[in-house]
C-alpha positions in Angstrom: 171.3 276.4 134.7 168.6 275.4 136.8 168.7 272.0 136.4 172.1 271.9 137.4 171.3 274.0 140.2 169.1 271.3 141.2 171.4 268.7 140.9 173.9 270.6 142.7 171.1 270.7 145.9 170.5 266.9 145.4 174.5 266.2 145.4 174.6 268.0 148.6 171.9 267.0 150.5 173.1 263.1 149.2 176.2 263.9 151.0 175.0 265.6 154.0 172.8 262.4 154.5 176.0 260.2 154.2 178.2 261.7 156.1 175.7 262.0 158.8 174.7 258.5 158.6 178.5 257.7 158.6 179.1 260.4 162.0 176.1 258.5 163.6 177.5 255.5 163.3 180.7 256.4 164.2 179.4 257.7 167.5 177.1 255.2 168.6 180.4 252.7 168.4 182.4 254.8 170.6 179.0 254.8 172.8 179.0 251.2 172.7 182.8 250.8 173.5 183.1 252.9 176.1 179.6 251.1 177.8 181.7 248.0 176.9 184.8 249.9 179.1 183.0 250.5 181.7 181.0 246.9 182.0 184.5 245.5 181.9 185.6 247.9 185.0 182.2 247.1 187.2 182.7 243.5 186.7 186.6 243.7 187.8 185.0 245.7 190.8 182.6 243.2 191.5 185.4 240.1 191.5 187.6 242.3 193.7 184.6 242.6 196.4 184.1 238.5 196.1 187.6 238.3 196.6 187.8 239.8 199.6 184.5 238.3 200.8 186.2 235.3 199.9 188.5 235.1 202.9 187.4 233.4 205.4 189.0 234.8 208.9 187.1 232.2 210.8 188.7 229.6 209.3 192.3 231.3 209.0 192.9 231.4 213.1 191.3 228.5 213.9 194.9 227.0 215.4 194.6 230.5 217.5 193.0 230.8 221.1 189.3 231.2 221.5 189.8 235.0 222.2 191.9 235.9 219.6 189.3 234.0 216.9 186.7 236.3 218.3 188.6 239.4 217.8 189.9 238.2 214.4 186.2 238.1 213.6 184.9 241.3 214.8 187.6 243.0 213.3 186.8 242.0 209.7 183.2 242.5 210.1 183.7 246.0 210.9 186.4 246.7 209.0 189.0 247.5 211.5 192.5 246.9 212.3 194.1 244.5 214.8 197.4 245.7 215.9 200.2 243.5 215.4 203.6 244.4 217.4 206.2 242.1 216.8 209.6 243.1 219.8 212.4 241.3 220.2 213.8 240.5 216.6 216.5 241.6 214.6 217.0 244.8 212.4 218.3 242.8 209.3 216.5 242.7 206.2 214.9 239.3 204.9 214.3 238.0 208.6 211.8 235.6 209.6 209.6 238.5 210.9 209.1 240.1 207.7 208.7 236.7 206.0 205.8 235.9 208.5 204.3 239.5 208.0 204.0 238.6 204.5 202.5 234.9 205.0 200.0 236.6 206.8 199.0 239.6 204.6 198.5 237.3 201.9 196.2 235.0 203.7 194.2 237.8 205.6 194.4 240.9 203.3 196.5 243.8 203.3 194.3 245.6 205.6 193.2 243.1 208.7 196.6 243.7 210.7 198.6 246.8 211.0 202.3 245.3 211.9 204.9 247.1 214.0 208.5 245.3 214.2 210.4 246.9 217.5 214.7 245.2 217.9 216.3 244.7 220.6 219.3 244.5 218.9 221.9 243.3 220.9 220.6 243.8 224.2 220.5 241.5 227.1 217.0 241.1 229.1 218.4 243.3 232.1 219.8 246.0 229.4 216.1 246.3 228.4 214.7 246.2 231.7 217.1 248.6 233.1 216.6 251.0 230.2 212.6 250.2 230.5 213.0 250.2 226.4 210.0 247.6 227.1 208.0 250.4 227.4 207.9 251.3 223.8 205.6 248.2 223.2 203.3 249.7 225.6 203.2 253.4 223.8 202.0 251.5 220.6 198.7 249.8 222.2 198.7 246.8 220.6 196.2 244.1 220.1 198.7 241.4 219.4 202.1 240.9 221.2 204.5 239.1 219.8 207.8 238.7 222.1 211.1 237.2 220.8 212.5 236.6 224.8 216.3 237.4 224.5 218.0 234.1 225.8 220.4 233.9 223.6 221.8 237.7 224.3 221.5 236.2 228.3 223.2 232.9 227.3 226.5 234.9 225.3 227.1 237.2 228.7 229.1 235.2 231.0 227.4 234.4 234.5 224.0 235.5 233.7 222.0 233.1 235.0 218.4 232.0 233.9 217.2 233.2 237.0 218.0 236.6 236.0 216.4 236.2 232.4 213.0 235.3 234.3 212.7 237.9 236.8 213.2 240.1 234.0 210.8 239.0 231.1 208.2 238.4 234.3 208.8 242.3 235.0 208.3 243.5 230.9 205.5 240.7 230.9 203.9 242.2 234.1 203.9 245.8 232.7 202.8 245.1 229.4 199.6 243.2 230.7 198.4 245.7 233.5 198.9 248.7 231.2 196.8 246.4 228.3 194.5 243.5 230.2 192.8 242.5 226.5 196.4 242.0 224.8 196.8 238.7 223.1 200.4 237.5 224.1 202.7 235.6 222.4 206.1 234.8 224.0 209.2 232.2 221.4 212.7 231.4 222.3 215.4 233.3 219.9 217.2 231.2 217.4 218.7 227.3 218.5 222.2 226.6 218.1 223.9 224.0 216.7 225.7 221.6 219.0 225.1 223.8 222.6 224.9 222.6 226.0 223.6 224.9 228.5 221.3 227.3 226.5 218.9 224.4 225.2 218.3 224.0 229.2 217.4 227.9 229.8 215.5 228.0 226.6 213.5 224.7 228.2 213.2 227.0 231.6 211.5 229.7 229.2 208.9 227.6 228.2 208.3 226.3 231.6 207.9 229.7 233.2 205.5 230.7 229.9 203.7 227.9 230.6 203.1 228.5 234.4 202.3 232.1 233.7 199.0 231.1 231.9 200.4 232.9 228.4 201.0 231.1 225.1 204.7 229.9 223.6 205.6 229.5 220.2 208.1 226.7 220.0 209.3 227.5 216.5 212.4 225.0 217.6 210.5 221.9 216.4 210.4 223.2 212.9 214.7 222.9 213.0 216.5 219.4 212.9 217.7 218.3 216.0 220.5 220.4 218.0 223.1 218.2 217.5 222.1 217.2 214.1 224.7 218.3 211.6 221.7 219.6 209.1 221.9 222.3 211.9 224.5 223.9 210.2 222.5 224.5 206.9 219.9 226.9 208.7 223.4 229.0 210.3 225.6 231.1 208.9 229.2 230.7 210.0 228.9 232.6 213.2 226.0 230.8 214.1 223.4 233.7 212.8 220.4 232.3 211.0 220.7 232.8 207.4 217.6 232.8 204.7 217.0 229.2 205.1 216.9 229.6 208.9 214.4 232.4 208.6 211.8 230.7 206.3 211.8 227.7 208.8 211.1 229.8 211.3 208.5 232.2 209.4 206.8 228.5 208.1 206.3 227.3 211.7 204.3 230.6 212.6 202.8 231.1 209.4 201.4 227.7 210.0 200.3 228.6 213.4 198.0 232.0 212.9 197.2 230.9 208.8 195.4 227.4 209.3 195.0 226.2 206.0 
């Protein structure tokens, strides 16, 4: 009896010993995995932070003016947000506008230029001036202005002449730099047309009067074939809208110009 109470104690105690060496083992691999885990999730944490030190901003807006370079660059070394307002285009989806916006998100990060997209739908220049609906660019403060001039809405209503067009984008242009004297302003024609004869002309007066106003125009039309080319027609729907091709010529030519490559 005794010795088998004995080698009852020594059956035990051989088990205990196994199973704990087997428990130990057993733990210190789930240790080891989960300080494997969480190695794995520092060093995707680490390649996120070279990512975004990665981008270099300097570089990006070098086609940009001197100005807008240097607030670029402060901007990203603190960490803050440029405002971006886009006015002018159309409400559609899959525009150039939101083609552009994500050109430059890409390029720049999610988190470098907070984008606002304003229409003017089917308003004329006067129709916004008279309804001072130029104002609402003004009650966003932005840091960047980007201004689709209506000619085209001028152009389709009969006897509106390009003097009229001027006197009214000088008027919006006016109260959007005395309300904000650091905005950066960008002003482009709308859309060409295929085959036209008097609106290349006021478009062409446009970019004079930009000019001779000391701001900066976007001449998006070189990207498109020539007016009277019949490739024209490829970049237009039937009615003469741009369609998706249309669009991503005209989100290239400004992606091209504030994402230098």
């Amino acid at each position: 009896m005794k010795k088998l109470l004995v080698l009852t104690t020594l059956l035990l105690s051989g088990a205990a010993i196994i199973f704990g060496h087997i428990h130990w083992n057993h733990k210190i691999s789930a240790q080891g995995e989960e300080m494997i885990s969480e190695k794995e999730v520092i060093q995707e944490e680490i390649e996120e932070v070279k990512e975004v030190a990665q981008i270099d901003v300097t570089k990006l807006s070098s086609h940009l003016p001197e100005d807008l370079q240097e607030k670029i660059k402060t901007a990203s070394e603190q960490d803050q947000s440029l405002h971006f307002v886009i006015y002018g285009t159309s409400e559609e989806k899959g525009t150039w506008s939101e083609k552009f916006v994500e050109k430059v998100k890409e390029a720049y990060g999610e988190n470098l230029f907070t984008f606002s997209i304003l229409s003017t739908g089917d308003q004329t220049t006067t129709d916004i001036v008279n309804e001072e609906a130029y104002q609402e660019v003004n009650e966003l403060k932005p840091d960047i202005l980007l201004f689709e001039a209506p000619m085209l809405k001028d152009n389709d209503d009969v006897g509106f002449g390009v003097d009229i067009s001027l006197n009214n984008i000088q008027q919006m242009v006016d109260a959007w730099v005395e309300t904000n004297q650091d905005l950066t302003l960008f002003v482009q024609p709308s859309q060409p047309l295929y085959n036209a004869t008097h609106y290349p002309t006021e478009v062409a007066q446009l970019k004079a009067f930009v000019e001779n106003n000391n701001l900066l125009y976007l001449n998006h039309w070189g990207n498109w074939p020539e007016l009277d080319d019949e490739k024209m027609k490829d970049y237009l729907d039937e009615v003469s809208r741009v369609n998706e091709t249309g669009h991503e010529v005209w989100a290239d030519y400004l992606g091209s110009y504030f994402v230098a490559e």
